[in-house]
C-alpha positions in Angstrom: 6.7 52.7 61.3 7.0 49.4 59.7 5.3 46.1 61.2 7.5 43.4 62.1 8.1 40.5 60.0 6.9 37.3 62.3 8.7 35.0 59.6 7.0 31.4 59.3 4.4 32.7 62.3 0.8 31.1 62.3 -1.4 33.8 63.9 -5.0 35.0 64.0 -5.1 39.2 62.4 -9.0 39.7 63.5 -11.6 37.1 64.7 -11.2 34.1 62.7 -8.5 35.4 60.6 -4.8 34.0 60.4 -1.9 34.1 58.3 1.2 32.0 57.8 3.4 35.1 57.8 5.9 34.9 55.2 7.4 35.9 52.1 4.7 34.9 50.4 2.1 34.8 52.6 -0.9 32.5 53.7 -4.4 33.6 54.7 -7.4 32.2 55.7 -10.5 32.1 57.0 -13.3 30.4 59.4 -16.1 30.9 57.6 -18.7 28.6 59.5 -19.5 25.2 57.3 -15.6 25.1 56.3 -12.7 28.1 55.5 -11.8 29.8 52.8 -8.0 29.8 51.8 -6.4 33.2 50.1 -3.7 32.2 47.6 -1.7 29.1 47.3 1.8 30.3 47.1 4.4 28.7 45.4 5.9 26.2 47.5 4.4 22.7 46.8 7.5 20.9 48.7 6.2 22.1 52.2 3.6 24.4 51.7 0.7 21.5 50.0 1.0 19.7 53.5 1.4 22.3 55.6 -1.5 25.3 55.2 -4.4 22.4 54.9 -2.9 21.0 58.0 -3.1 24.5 59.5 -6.1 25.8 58.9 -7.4 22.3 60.3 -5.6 23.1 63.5 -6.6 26.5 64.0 -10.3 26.6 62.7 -11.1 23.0 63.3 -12.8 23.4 59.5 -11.5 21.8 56.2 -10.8 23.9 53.1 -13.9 24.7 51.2 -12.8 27.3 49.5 -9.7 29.0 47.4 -9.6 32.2 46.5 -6.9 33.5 43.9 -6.3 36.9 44.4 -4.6 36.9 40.6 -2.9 34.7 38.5 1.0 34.4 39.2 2.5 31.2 39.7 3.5 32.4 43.3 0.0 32.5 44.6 -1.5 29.2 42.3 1.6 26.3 42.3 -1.0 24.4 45.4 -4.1 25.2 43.5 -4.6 21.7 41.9 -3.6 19.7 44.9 -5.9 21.9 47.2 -8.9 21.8 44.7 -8.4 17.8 44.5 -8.8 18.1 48.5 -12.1 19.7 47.5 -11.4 23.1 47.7 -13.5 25.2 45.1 -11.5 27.6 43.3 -12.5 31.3 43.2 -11.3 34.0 40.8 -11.8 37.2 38.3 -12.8 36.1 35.5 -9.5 37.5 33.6 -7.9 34.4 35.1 -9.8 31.8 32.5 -13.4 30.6 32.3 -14.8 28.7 34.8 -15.2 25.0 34.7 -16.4 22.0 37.1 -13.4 20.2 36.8 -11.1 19.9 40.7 -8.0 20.6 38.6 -7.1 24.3 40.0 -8.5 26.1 37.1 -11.5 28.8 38.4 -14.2 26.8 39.6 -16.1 30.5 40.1 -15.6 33.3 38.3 -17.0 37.0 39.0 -16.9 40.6 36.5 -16.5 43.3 39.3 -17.5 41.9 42.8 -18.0 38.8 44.5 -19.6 37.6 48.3 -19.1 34.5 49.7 -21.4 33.4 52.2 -20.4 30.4 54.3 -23.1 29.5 56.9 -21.7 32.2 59.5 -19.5 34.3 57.8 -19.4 35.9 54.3 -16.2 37.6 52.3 -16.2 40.5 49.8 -14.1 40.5 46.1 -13.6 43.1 44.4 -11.1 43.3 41.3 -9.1 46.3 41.3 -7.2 44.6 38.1 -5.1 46.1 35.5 -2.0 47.5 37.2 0.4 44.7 39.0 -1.5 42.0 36.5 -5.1 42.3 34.9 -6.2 39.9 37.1 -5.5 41.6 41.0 -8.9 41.0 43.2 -8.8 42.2 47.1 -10.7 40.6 50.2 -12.6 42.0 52.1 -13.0 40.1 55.8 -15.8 42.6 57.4 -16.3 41.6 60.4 -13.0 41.7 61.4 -12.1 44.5 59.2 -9.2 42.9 57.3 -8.0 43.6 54.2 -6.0 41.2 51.9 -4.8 43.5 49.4 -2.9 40.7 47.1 0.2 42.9 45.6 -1.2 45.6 44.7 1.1 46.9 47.9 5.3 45.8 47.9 6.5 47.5 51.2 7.8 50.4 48.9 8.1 48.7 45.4 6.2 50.1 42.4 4.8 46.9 41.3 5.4 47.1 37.5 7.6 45.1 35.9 7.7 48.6 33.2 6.7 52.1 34.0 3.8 52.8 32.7 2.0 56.4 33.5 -1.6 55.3 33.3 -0.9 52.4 35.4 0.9 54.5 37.6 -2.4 56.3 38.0 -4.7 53.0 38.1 -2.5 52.2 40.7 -3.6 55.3 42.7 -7.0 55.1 42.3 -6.6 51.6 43.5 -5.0 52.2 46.6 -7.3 54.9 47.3 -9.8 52.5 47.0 -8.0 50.6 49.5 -8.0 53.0 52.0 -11.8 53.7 52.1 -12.3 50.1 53.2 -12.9 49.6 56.8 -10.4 48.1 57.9 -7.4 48.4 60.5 -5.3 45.3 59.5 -3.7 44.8 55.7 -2.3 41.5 54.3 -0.3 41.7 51.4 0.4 39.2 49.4 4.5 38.8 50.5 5.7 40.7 54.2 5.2 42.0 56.8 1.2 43.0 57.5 0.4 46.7 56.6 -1.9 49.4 58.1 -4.0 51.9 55.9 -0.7 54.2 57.4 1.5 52.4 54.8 -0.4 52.8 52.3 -0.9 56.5 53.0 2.9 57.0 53.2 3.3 55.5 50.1 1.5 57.6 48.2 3.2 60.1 48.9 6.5 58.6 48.6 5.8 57.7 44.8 4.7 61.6 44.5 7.9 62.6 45.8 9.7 60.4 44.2 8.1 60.9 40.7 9.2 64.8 41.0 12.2 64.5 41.8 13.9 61.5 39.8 11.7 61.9 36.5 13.6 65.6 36.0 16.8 64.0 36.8 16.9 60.7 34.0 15.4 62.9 31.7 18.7 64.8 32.1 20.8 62.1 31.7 21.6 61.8 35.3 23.3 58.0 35.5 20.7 55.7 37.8 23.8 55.5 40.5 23.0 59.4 40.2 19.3 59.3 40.3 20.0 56.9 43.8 22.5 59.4 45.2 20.1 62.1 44.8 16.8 59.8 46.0 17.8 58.5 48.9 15.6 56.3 50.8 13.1 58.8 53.3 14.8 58.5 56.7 11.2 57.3 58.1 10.9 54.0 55.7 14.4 53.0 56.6 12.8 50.1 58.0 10.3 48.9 55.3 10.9 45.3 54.0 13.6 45.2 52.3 13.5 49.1 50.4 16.7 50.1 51.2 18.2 46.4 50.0 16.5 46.2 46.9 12.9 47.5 46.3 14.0 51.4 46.3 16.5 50.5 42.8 14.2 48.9 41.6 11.7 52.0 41.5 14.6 54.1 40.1 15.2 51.5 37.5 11.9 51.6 36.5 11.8 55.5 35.8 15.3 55.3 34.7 14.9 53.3 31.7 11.3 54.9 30.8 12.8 58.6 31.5 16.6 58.3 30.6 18.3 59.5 27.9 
């Protein structure tokens, strides 16, 4: 079921779209008069050089624009080097007040949802903040019905750094959002690409896995337990790197909120 990870790959997801595919990934866009960059990771060794130089390459456009899909230094280390290229810098406005200064900070800020028109193309924000960080915004590409979906999706990881019940819900409602978009293709903001399958699955993962290892660390059931009695679902075996590390981590998570 899972999508295979096309490590360090440059290639286009819908008409216009591409991605550098890695662990933390690199999108963008043509959007006619110049493209629109999603996120600028956190390598600035190779990574400042190396995304301007491909979306040159593959759109034949500069970078116009930058959009931060929230605030961690894993998706803003290029942000001042690419706004001094002239790249206008696009985010919620959770993630500071916009200014005119080409230093990375938000050049444009927006309160629920944003479009950016460029002369032949135009992209859709909307925040969907408040679980992973307060800032999380998605992307909407419409006409080739792609999705970036920033983190609010970890191949299997509950993406809290502390279980928290009403953000477990948010989170819900989030993805459930998610899934009413149009779109076939999902780019998270680290991995392998996602369909709205993934998401679906999940979903119901979390449900299962709320049920059954919530009883069992309020028991006092040891977290080596609560993993001996969770085991990873046979069918997500093969999801980006669960079964190493992601899967412990959720039990961790309810482990120290639930244990006794």
């Amino acid at each position: 079921m899972a999508i295979a990870f096309r490590n360090d790959e440059v290639f286009e997801v819908g008409p216009g779209v591409w991605v550098r595919n890695m662990v933390d990934n690199a999108a963008w866009a043509d959007l006619g008069d110049g493209a629109v960059v999603i996120d600028s990771l956190e390598d600035t060794a190779t990574m400042e050089q190396q995304i301007p130089a491909d979306v040159q390459r593959t759109t034949g456009k500069p970078m116009k624009w930058l959009i931060n899909t929230h605030w961690h230094p894993d998706h803003t280390a290029n942000n001042a080097a690419w706004a001094r290229r002239g790249a206008t810098v696009i985010a919620h406005e959770t993630c500071g007040a916009a200014q005119s200064e080409a230093n990375g900070q938000p050049n444009i800020t927006f309160h629920d949802r944003y479009t950016l028109a460029g002369s032949d193309r135009a992209v859709e924000l909307e925040y969907l903040g408040g679980t992973h960080t307060p800032w999380d915004s998605v992307v909407y590409f419409p006409w080739a019905k792609v999705l970036h979906i920033a983190d609010l999706f970890g191949w299997g990881m509950i993406p809290l750094s502390k279980f928290d019940p009403s953000k477990i819900d948010l989170l819900k409602q989030h993805l459930a959002r998610v899934l009413e978009y149009d779109a076939h293709t999902l780019i998270p903001g680290h991995g392998p690409l996602v369909e709205p399958a993934h998401i679906r699955r999940w979903l119901a993962y979390l449900d299962e896995l709320l049920a059954r290892a919530i009883p069992l660390a309020r028991a006092g059931k040891s977290l080596d337990e609560l993993e001996q009695a969770c085991p990873v679902p046979a069918d997500m075996l093969d999801w980006w790197k669960l079964p190493d590390w992601k899967h412990r981590h959720n039990l961790t998570l309810i482990h120290r909120e639930f244990g006794a």
